[in-house]
C-alpha positions in Angstrom: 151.7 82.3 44.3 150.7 85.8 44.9 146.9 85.2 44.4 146.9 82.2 47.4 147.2 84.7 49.4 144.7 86.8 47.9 142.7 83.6 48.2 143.0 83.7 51.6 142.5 87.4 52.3 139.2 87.4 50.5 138.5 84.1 52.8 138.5 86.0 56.0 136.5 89.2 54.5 133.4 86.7 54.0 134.3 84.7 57.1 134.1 88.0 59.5 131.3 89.7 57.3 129.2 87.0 58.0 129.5 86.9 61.4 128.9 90.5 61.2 125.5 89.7 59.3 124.6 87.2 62.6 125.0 90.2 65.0 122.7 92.8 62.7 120.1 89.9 62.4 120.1 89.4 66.1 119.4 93.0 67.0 116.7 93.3 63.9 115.2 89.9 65.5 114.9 91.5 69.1 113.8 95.1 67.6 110.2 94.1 70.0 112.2 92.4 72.9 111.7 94.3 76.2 114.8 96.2 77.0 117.4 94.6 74.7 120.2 96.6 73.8 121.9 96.3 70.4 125.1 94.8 70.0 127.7 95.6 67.1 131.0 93.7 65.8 133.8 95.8 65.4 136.8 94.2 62.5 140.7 94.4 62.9 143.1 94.2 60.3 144.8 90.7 60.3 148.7 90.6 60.0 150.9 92.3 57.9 153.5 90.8 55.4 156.3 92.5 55.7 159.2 93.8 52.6 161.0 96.3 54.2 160.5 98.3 57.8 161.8 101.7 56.3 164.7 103.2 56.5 165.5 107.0 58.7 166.5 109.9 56.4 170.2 110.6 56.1 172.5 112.9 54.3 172.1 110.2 50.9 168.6 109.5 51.3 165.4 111.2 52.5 164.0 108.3 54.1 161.3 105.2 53.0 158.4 104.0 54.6 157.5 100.2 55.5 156.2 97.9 52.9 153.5 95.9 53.8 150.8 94.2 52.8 147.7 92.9 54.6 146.8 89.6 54.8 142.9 90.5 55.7 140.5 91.2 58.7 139.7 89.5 61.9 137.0 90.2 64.4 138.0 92.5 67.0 135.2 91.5 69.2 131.7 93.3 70.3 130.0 96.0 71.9 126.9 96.4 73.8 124.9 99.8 73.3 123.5 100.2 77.4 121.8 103.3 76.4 118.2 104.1 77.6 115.5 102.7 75.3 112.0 104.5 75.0 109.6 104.0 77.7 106.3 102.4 76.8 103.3 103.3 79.4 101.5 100.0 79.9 99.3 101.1 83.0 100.2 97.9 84.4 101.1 98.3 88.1 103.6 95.2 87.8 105.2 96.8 84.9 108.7 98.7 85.4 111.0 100.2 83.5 114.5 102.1 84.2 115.1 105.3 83.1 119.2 106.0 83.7 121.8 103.7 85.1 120.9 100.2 86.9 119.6 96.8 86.8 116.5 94.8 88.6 117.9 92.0 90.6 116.7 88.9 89.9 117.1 85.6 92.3 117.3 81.8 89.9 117.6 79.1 92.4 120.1 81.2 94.6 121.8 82.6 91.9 121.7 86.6 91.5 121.3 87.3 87.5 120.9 91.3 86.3 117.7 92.8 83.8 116.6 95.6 82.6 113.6 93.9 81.5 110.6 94.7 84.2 108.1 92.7 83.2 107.2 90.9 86.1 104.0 88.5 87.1 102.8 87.2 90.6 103.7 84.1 91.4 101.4 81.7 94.0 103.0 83.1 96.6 102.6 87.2 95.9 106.0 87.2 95.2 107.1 89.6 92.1 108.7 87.3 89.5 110.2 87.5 85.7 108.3 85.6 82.9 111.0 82.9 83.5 110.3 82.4 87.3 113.0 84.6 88.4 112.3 86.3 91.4 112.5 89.9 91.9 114.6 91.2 94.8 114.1 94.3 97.0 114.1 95.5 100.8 111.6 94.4 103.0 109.5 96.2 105.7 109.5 96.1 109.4 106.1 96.1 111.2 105.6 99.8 111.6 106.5 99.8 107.6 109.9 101.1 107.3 112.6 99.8 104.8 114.8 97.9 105.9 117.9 98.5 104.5 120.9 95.9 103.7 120.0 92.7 103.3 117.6 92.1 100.3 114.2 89.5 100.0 112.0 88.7 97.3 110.0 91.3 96.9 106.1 90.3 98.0 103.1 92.2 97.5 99.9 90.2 98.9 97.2 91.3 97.2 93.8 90.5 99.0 95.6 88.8 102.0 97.5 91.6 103.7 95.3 93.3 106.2 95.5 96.8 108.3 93.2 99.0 110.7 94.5 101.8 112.2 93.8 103.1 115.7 92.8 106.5 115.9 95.4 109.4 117.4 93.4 112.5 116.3 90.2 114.2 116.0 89.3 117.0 114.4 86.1 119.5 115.3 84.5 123.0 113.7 81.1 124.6 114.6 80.5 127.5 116.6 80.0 128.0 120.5 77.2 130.7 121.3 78.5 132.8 123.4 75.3 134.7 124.3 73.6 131.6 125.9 72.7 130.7 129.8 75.6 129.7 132.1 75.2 126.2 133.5 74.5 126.5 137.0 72.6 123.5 138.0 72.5 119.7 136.8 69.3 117.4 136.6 68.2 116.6 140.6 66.5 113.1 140.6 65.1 113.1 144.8 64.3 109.6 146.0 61.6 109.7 148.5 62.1 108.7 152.0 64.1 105.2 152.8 64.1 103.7 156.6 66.0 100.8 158.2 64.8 99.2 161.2 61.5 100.8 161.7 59.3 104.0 160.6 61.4 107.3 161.9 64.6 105.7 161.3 66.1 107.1 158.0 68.5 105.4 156.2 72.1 106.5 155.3 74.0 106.5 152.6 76.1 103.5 154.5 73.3 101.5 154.7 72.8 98.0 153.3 70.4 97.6 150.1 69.5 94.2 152.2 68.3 96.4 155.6 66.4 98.9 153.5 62.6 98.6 155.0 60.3 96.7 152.4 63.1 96.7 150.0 63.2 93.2 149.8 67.1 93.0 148.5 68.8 89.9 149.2 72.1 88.9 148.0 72.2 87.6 144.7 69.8 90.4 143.7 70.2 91.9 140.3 69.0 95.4 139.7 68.5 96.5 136.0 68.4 99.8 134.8 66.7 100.6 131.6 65.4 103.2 129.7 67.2 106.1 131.0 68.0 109.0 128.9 70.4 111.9 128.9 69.6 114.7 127.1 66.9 112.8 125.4 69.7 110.2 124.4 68.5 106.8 125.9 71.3 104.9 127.7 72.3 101.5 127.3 71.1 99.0 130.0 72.9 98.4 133.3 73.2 96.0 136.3 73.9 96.1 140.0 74.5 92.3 141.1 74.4 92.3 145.1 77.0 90.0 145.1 77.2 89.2 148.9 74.8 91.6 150.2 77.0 93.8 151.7 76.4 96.7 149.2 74.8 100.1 150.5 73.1 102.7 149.2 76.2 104.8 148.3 77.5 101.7 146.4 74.3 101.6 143.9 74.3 105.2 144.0 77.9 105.4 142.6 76.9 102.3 140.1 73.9 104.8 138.9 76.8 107.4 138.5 78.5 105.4 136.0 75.1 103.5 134.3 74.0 107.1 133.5 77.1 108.6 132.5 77.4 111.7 135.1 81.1 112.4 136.0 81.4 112.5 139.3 82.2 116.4 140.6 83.0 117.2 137.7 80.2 119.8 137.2 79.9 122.8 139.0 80.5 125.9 137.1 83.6 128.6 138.5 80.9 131.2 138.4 78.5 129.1 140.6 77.6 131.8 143.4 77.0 128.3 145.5 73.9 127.3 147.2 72.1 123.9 146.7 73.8 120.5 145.7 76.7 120.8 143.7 75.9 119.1 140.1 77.7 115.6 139.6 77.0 114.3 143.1 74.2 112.2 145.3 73.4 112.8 149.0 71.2 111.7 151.9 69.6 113.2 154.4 66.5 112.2 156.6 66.3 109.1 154.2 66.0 111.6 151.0 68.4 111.0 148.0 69.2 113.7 145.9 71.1 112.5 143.1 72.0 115.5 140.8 73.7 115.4 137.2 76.2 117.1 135.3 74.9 121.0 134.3 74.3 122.1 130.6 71.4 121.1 128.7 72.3 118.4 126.8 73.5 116.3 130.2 69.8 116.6 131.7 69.0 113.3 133.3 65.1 111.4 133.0 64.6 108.3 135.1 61.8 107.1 137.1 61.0 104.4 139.2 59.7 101.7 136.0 63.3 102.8 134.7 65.0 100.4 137.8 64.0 96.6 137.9 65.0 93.5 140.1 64.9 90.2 140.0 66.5 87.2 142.4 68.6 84.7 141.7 66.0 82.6 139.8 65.1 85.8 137.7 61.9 86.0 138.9 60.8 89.8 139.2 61.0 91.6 142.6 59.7 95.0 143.5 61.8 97.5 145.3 61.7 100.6 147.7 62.9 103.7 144.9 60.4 106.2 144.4 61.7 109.0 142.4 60.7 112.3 141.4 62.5 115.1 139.5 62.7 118.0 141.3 65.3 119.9 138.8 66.3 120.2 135.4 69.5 120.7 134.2 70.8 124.5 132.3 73.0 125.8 130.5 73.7 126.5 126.9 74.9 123.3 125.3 75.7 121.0 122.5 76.7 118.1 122.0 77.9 115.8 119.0 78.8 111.9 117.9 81.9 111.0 116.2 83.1 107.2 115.5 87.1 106.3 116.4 88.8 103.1 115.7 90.8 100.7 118.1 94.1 98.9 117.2 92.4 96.3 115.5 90.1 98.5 113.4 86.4 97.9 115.7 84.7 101.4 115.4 83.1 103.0 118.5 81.0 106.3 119.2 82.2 108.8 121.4 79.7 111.8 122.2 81.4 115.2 123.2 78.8 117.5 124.8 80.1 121.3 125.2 78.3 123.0 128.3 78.8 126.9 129.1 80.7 127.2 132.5 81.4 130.6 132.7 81.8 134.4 131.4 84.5 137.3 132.7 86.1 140.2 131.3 88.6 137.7 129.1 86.1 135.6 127.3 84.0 132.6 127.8 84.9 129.0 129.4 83.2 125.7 128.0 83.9 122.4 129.4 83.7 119.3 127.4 81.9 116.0 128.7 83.0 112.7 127.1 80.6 109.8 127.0 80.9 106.6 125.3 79.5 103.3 125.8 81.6 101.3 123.9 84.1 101.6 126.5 84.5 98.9 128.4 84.4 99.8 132.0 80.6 100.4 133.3 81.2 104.1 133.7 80.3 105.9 130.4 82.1 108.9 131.1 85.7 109.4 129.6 88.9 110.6 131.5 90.6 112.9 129.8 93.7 112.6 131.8 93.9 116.5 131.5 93.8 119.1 134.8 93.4 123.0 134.2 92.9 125.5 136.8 90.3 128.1 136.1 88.4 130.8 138.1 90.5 128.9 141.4 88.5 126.2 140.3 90.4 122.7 140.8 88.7 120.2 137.8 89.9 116.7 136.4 88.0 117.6 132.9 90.0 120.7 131.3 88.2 123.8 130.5 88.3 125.5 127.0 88.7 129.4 126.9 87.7 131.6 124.1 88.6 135.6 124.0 86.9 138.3 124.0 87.0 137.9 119.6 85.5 134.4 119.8 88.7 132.6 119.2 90.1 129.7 120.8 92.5 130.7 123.6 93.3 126.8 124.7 93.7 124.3 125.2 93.8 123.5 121.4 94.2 120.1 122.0 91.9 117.4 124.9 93.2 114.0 125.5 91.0 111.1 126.1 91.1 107.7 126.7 88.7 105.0 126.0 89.1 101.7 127.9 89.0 98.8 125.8 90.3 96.0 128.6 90.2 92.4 127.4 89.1 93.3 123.7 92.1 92.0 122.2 92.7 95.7 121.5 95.6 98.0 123.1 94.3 99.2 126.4 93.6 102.3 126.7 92.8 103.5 123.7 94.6 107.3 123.8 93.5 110.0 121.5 93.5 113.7 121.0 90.3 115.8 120.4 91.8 118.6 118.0 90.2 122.3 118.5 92.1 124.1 116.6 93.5 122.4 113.8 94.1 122.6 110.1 90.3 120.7 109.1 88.3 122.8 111.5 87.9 125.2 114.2 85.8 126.1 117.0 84.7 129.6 118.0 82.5 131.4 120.2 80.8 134.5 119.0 77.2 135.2 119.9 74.6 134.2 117.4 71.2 136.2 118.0 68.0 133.5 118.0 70.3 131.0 117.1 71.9 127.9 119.2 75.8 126.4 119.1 76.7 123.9 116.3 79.6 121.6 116.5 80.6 118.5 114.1 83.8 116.2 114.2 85.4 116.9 110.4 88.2 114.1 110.6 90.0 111.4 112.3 92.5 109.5 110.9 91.7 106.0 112.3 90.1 102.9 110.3 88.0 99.9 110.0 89.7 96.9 109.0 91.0 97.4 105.2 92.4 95.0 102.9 95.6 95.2 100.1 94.0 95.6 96.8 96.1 97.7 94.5 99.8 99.1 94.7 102.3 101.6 92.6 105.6 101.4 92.1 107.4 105.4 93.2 110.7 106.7 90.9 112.7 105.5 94.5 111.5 102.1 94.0 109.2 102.7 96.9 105.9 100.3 96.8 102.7 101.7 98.1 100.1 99.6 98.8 96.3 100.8 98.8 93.9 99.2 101.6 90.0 99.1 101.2 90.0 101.0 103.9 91.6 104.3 102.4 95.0 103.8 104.3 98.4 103.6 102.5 101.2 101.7 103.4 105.3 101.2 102.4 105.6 97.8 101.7 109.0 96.9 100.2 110.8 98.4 97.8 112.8 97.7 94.7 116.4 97.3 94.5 118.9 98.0 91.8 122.4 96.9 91.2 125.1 99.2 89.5 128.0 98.2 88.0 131.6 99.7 86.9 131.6 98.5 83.4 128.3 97.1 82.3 129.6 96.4 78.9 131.6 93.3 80.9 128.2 91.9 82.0 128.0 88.5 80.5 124.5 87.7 78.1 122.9 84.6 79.8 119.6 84.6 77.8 115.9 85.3 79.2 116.7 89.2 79.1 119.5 88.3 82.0 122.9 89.0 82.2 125.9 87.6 85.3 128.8 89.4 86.4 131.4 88.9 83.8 135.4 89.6 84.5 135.7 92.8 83.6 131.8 93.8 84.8 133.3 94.8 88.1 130.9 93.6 91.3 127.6 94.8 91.7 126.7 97.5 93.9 123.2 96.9 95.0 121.4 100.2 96.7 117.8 102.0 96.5 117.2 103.6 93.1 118.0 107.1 92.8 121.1 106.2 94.7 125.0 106.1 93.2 124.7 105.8 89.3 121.4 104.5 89.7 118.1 105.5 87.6 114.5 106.6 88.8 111.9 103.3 88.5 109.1 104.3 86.2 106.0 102.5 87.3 103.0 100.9 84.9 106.0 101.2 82.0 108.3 99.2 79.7 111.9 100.3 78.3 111.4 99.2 74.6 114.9 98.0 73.3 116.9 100.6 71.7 117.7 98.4 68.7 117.7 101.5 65.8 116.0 99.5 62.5 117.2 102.5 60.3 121.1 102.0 61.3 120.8 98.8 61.4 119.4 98.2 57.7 122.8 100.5 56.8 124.8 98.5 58.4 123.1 95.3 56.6 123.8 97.0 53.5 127.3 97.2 54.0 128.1 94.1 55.3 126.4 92.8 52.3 128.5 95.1 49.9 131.6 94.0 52.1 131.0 90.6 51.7 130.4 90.8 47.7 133.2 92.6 47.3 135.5 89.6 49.4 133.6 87.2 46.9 134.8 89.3 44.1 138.7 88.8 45.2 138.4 85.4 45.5 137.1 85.2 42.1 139.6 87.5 40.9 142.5 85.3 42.3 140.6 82.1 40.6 141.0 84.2 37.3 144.5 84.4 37.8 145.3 80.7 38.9 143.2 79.8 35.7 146.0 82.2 33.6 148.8 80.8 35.8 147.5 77.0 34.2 147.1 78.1 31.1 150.5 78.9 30.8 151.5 75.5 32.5 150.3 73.7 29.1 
């Protein structure tokens, strides 16, 4: 009878052996699977027949140990190896792989499931997704693209749908200022000859009507054109004066000719001016003469003539008018001026011209002032407010001086503000930004330079056109970038990962996915890099840690374990055979 149980005991040494087999084949058969982790079967010994339990020592007797004998080997269940695999760059942005603690979170039908496994694919909708269709969960952006923490989303990334432009906040300028050229003194003086109303000896003002001018010819409905102008030998764009009910004088078109050719209004006259003629930026009339005068500096010198202004009635046919003008005086002063290009809120570009003029020289350095034009913006007045005051040489101005020492360096402001209307464009109005002097890409100076003229260029502004999503990466905090055509950058979601207590408890569901299991504990979902969490390694794979050489060990021993059960039930068959024979 003692070899049934042999029988038996061999009987569960092939039985567990072979399941034992069916784990190594399994981790051998996922050697290639992304982010598998091996599994091994751990045995138990089975129950114990018991002859005796021992005895204690005493004065008669030293003492004997149990008898027992085994009755042969159960499974005592399996363990998952969660150790790190290698990590294979695939220089696939949609790639990721997890190098420490964590799982991707993956949403089936509204059930969360667990990987490691970060393969993912677009789906139709941008969204990130698993081979299977799973999608991959993260947090989500608000509209000035920051995470948004707590609740998670599918994670979306729309590739060549997404669109951004950036308004422009700063500009950036370098160059050179000579300090050795002419202080402005005077601006551009356009004189219109002689105007009368109501007879010959009877001058006009500047209240009079356009419509009471003698041999004007205005009317209401008029529309006066002007065309061709140029400032600084830079031709500005067309204007129009509409005499909308004929009640417009001559210091109405005169302040319309402010704005058409860009000259800010007092906003001119140099702090060192000694005085004396018509202070430049301003228009007057006397015995029916117009002087109009321009800003000072060079580059603000004003041509127009009398075939530079055209009317026409309200059926557009042409009409001749009374302006006969001559220039009497050209504008001075050392001066440069420059174009740069900023961006809106919805990415248009415009031009912007900054035009430095010398104002002024004392003991403590030299004093520029800036002049703004644009026209782009969208009031009729090209030139910009900078919505900056500064008080120089007791002189009160609305457009801020900029100071250099006696060493050519920038004394202040560093910094100009400007705005640039952009009313019913669909774009935020104004648009506000800063005009950088002194900043990390460039800076301005003025020292002299003999036989040689200022230079100035705009070096950077960080405003653009209209760009569109066409590439992304994946940072070690699970951050994703996105990349616009337009050179901008932009946070737009991020990956989350879910830690658990015991992820040995997680339960194996198939597809690379695992659920919470009993003893898992409950997943703690955060940012990466965050409680036992790993670092995300973008454009990479974590190869499954399945080790071939163990495993073929193992395989060899289970196959020697299993021979050697076969061999005790062959054994006991021996002696069942001798048992028989003695039967006959």
């Amino acid at each position: 009878m003692a070899s049934t149980g042999a029988l038996f005991t061999g009987l569960s040494g092939l039985s567990t052996h072979a399941r034992r087999l069916e784990v190594i084949g399994n981790n051998i058969a996922n050697v290639s699977t992304t982010a598998y982790k091996s599994n091994r079967m751990l045995f138990a010994s089975g129950i114990n027949r018991n002859f005796s339990l021992g005895t204690a020592p005493s004065g008669a007797s030293g003492g004997t140990n149990p008898g027992q004998v085994g009755l042969g080997v159960t499974i005592a269940g399996t363990q998952r190896d969660f150790s790190n695999g290698a990590i294979s760059p695939t220089g696939i942005s949609r790639d990721m792989a997890i190098e420490g603690g964590g799982f991707f979170v993956v949403d089936r039908a509204g059930q969360q499931l667990y990987t490691r496994a970060g393969a993912f694919q677009f789906n139709a909708q941008n969204e990130l997704v698993t081979i299977s269709g799973d999608r991959l969960m993260g947090f989500g952006v608000d509209e000035d693209f920051n995470i948004t923490e707590g609740q998670i989303e599918p994670l979306t990334v729309p590739l060549g749908t997404m669109t951004l432009a950036e308004a422009t906040e700063n500009v950036s300028f370098t160059g050179n200022l000579d300090a050795d050229g002419d202080i402005g003194t005077q601006g551009s003086n356009l004189q219109f000859a002689e105007l009368t109303s109501g007879g010959p000896g009877v001058f006009a003002t500047g209240a009079t009507l356009l419509t009471a001018i003698d041999g004007g010819g205005f009317a209401a409905g008029d529309v006066i054109t002007v065309s061709g102008a140029t400032r600084g030998g830079k031709l500005q764009p067309d204007a129009t004066f509409e005499l909308t009910t004929g009640t417009e004088t001559i210091d109405d078109f005169l302040a319309f000719l402010q704005e058409a050719l860009g000259v800010v209004p007092n906003g001119g006259a140099s702090p060192g001016d000694p005085g004396g003629g018509i202070e430049p930026g301003s228009f007057s009339i006397t015995n029916g003469v117009i002087d109009f005068v321009g800003n000072f500096g060079e580059q603000n010198d004003l041509d127009l003539s009398a075939g530079n202004i055209s009317v026409e009635d309200t059926t557009g046919t042409a009409k001749a008018h009374p302006f006969d003008i001559t220039k009497t005086q050209t504008a001075d002063g050392e001066s440069v001026r420059t174009s740069y290009i900023v961006y809106d809120s919805l990415g248009t570009a415009m031009s912007v011209d900054i035009t430095f003029v010398l104002a002024f020289k004392d003991n403590s350095g030299t004093y520029w002032r800036p002049f703004l034009h644009s026209a782009d913006d969208t009031d009729l007045a090209l030139h910009l407010e900078s919505g900056d005051r500064s008080i120089v040489g007791g002189y009160d101005d609305s457009i801020p001086m900029v100071q250099f020492d006696n060493f050519g360096q920038l004394v202040g402001p560093e910094t100009v503000s400007v705005q640039l209307d952009r009313m019913d464009t669909g774009a935020s109005d104004p648009l506000t930004f800063n005009l950088d002097f002194s900043g990390q890409a460039g800076m301005i100076t003025a020292y002299s330079d003999a036989g040689g003229s200022s230079t100035i260029a705009s070096v950077f502004q960080d405003g653009s056109p209209l760009g569109t999503l066409t590439n992304f990466a994946v940072g070690a905090d699970g951050i994703v970038t996105g990349g616009f055509t337009n050179g901008l950058t932009r946070v737009i979601g991020q990956v989350a990962l879910a830690g658990f207590t015991n992820p040995e408890g997680l339960v194996d569901v198939g597809d690379n996915l695992f659920n919470v299991g009993p003893n898992s504990g409950s997943p703690v979902i955060s940012q990466p890099l965050e409680f036992s969490n790993g670092r995300i390694i973008g454009g990479a794979l974590e190869l499954s840690n399945v080790d071939l050489s163990k495993e073929f060990i193992e395989m060899i021993l289970t196959s020697t374990g299993y021979s050697a059960s076969s061999r005790v039930i062959s054994t006991a068959d021996q002696l069942l055979q001798q048992l028989l024979l003695l039967a006959q």
